[in-house]
C-alpha positions as CSV (number, residue, x, y, z in Angstrom):
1,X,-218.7,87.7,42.8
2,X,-216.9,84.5,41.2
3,X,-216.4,81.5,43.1
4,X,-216.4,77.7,42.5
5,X,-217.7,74.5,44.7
6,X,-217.1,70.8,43.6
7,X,-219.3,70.9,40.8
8,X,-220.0,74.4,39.6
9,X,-218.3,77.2,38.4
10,X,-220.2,80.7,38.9
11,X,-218.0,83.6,37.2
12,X,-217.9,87.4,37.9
13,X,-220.8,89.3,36.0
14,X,-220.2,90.8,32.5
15,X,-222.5,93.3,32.4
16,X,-225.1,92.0,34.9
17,X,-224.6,88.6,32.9
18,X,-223.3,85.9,35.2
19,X,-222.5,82.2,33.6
20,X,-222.9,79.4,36.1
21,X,-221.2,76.3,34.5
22,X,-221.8,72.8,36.0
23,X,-218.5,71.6,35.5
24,X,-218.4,67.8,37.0
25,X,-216.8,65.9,34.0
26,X,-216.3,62.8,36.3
27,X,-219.8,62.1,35.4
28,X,-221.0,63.9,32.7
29,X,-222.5,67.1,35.2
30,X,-225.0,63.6,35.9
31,X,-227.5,65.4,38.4
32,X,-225.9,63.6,41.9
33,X,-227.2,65.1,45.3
34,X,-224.1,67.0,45.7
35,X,-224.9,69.3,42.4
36,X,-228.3,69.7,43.2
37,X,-227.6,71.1,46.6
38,X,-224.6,73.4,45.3
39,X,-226.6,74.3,42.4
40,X,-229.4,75.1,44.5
41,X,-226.9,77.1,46.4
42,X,-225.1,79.0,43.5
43,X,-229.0,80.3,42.2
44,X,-229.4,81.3,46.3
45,X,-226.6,83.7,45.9
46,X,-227.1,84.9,43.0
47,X,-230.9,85.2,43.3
48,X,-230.2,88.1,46.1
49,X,-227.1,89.9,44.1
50,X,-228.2,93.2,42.9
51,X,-225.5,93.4,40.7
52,X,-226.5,89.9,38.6
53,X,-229.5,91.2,36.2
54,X,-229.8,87.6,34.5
55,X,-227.3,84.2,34.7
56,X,-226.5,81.8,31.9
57,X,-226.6,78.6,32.8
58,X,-223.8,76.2,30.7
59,X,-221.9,73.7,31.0
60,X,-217.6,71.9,30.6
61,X,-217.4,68.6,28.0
62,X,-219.6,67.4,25.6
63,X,-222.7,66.9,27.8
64,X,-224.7,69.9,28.9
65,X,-226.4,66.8,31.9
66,X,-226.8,63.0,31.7
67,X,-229.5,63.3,33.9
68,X,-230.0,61.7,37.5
69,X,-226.9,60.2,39.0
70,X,-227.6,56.4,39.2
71,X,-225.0,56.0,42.1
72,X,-226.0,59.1,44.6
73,X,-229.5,60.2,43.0
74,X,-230.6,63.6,44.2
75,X,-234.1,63.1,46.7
76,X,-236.4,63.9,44.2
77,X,-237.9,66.6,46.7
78,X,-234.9,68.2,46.8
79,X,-234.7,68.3,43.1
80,X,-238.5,69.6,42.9
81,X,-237.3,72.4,44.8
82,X,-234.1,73.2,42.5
83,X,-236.5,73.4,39.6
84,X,-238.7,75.2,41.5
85,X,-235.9,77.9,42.7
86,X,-235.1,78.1,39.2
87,X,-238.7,78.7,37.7
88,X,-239.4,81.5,41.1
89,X,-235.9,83.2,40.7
90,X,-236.4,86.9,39.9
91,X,-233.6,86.9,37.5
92,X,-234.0,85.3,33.9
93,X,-232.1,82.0,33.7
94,X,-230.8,81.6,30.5
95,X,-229.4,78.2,29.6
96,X,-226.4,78.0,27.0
97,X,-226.3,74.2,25.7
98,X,-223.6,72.5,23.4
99,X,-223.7,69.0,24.2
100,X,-226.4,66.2,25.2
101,X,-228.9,65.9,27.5
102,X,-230.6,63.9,29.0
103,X,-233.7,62.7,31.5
104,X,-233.2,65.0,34.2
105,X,-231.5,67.3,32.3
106,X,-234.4,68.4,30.4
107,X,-235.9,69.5,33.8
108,X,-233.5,71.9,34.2
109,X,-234.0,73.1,30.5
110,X,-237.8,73.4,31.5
111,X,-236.8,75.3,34.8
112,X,-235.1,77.9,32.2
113,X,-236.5,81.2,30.9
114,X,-234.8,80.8,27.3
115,X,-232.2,78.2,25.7
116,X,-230.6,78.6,22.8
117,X,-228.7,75.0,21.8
118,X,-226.5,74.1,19.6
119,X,-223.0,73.0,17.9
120,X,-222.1,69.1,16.1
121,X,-223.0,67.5,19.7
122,X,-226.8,69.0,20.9
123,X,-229.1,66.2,21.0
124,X,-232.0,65.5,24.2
125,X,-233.7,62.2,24.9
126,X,-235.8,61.5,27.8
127,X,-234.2,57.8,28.1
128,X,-236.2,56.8,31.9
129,X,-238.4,54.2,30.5
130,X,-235.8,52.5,29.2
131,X,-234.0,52.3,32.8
132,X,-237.4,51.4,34.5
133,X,-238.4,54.9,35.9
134,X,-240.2,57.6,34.6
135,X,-240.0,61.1,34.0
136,X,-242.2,62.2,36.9
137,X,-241.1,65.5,39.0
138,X,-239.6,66.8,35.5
139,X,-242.9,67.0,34.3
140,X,-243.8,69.7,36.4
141,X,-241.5,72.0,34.1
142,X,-241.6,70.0,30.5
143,X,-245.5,69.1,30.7
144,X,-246.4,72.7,30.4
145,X,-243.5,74.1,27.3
146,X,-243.9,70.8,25.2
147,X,-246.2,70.4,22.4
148,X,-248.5,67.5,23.7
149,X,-248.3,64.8,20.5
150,X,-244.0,65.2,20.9
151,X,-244.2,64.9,24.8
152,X,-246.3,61.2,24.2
153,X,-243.6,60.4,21.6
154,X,-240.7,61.0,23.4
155,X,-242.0,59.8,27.0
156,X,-242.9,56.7,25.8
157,X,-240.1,55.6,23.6
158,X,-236.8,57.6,24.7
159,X,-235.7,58.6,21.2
160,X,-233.1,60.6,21.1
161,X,-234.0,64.1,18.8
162,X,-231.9,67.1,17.7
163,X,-231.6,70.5,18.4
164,X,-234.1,71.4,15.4
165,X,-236.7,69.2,16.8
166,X,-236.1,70.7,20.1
167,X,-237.2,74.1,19.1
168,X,-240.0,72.5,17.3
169,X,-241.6,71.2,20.5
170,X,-240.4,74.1,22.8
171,X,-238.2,72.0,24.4
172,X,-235.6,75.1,23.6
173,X,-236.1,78.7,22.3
174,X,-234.0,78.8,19.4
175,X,-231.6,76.5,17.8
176,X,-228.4,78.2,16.4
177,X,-227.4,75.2,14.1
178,X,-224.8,72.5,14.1
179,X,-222.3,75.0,13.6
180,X,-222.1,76.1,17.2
181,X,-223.5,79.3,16.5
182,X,-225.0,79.5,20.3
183,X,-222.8,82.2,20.9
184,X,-224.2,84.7,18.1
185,X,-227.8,83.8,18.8
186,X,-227.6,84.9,22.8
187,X,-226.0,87.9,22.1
188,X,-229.0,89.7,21.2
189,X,-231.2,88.3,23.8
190,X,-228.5,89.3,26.7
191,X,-228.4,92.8,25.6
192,X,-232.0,92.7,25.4
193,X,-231.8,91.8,29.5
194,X,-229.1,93.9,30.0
195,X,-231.3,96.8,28.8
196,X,-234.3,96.0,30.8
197,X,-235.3,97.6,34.0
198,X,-234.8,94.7,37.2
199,X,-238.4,95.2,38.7
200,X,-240.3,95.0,35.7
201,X,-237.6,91.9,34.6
202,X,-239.0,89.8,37.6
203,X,-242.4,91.1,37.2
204,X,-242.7,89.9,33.3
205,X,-241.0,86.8,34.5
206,X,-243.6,85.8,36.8
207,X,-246.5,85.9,34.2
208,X,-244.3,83.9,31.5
209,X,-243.8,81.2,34.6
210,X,-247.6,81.1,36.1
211,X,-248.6,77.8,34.5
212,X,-245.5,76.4,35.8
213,X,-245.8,77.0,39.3
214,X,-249.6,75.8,38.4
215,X,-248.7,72.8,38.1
216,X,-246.0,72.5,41.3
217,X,-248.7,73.5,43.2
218,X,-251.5,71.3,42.0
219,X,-248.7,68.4,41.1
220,X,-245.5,68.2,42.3
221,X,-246.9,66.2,45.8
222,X,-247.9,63.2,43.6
223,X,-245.0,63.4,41.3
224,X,-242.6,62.9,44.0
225,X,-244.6,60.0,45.5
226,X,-244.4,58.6,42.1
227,X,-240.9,58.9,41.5
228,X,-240.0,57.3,44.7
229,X,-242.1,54.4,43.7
230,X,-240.4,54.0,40.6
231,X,-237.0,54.2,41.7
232,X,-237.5,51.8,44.0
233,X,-239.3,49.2,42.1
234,X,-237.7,45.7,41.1
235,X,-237.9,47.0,37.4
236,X,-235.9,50.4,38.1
237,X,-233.7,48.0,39.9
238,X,-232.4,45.7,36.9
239,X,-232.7,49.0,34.9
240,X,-229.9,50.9,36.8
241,X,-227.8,48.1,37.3
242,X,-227.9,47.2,33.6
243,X,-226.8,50.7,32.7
244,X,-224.2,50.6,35.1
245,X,-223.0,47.0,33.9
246,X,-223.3,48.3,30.0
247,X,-225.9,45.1,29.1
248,X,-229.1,44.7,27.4
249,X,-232.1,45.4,30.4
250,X,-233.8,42.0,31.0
251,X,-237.3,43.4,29.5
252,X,-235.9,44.6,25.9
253,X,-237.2,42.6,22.5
């Protein structure tokens, strides 16, 4: 299997291994209802391919995902349910990141089973506050992987950190440096996969993933409903249309 839609790239397994690459440069692979559902509709595909024992997921250009597209922003149920597909998918998702990310983009980070990061342009910053939202339905995968004291730091002010801080919080599994050495450090873990048996694969997924899906059960209702109130409040409002104009937000000191 190989094919490609608008935004994503899904090549012909190497061994079981199968790289799906958001590949919308336009935007900086920005999260935009149209990648969420193709996305969503890659991992579908794949999800039920015997032949696929474990799919990296990567990305084109210097940014691995700026997070939510400000002019066509996924339905944050929708993207609940991405994460969710990715957390309940009975293949390991394995992301492969080079560049920045962003907000949303953590999510998807959190969704994964392992990421390895690196090269001169990794860095991550949950920036919503500073844009008037919050980071509310990515929670349901970040809340449970981050070391609590980091998650208050970087919640609250949007710094951006490294890929060494990353692995320090769990944001990622293992950072291979500044040299790009992302490719040397996944070798090992997707031979590992490769190696293991598919049933017992799933199987040992779903106990890595059981406080995850915890807290969609328990959470991801009110996390929607909280979302949706923040994006359409008056101060997500002057938020987003200050990033989009490239100007100081009306709030800053």
């Amino acid at each position: 299997m190989e094919f490609r839609t608008a935004s994503v790239l899904v090549s012909a397994p190497d061994r079981g291994i199968v790289t799906l690459t958001l590949d919308s440069p336009a935007n900086r692979n920005a999260l935009s209802a149209a990648l969420v559902a193709e996305l969503a509709g890659a991992l579908t595909e794949l999800g039920a391919d015997e032949d696929v024992r474990a799919i990296v997921l990567s990305h084109t250009g210097t940014t691995f995902c700026a997070g939510a597209d400000l002019r066509e922003p996924p339905d944050p149920g929708a993207f609940v349910a991405l994460l969710r597909q990715l957390v309940e998918l009975p293949k390991p998702v394995v992301a492969r990141v080079r560049g920045h990310v962003r907000a949303g983009g953590l999510g998807l980070l959190g969704a994964c089973d392992i990421v390895v990061a690196g090269g001169p342009d990794v860095s991550f910053a949950l920036t919503e506050v500073h844009i008037g939202v919050v980071p509310a339905v990515i929670s349901l995968t970040l809340l449970p992987r981050l070391d609590a004291r980091a998650a208050s730091r970087y919640y609250l002010t949007g710094e951006r950190f490294g890929g060494a801080e990353a692995a320090r919080i769990g944001l990622v599994t293992a950072y291979a440096g500044a040299d790009d050495g992302v490719g040397v450090v996944l070798e090992p873990v997707l031979e590992g996969l490769r190696k293991a048996a598919p049933g017992a694969l799933a199987d040992a997924k779903k106990l890595v993933t059981a406080r995850v899906l915890d807290a969609f059960d328990k959470e991801a209702d009110a996390l929607v409903t909280l979302s949706a109130h923040r994006f359409g409040s008056a101060e997500a409002k002057e938020g987003m249309e200050a990033f989009l104009e490239r100007r100081e937000r009306s709030w800053a000191l």
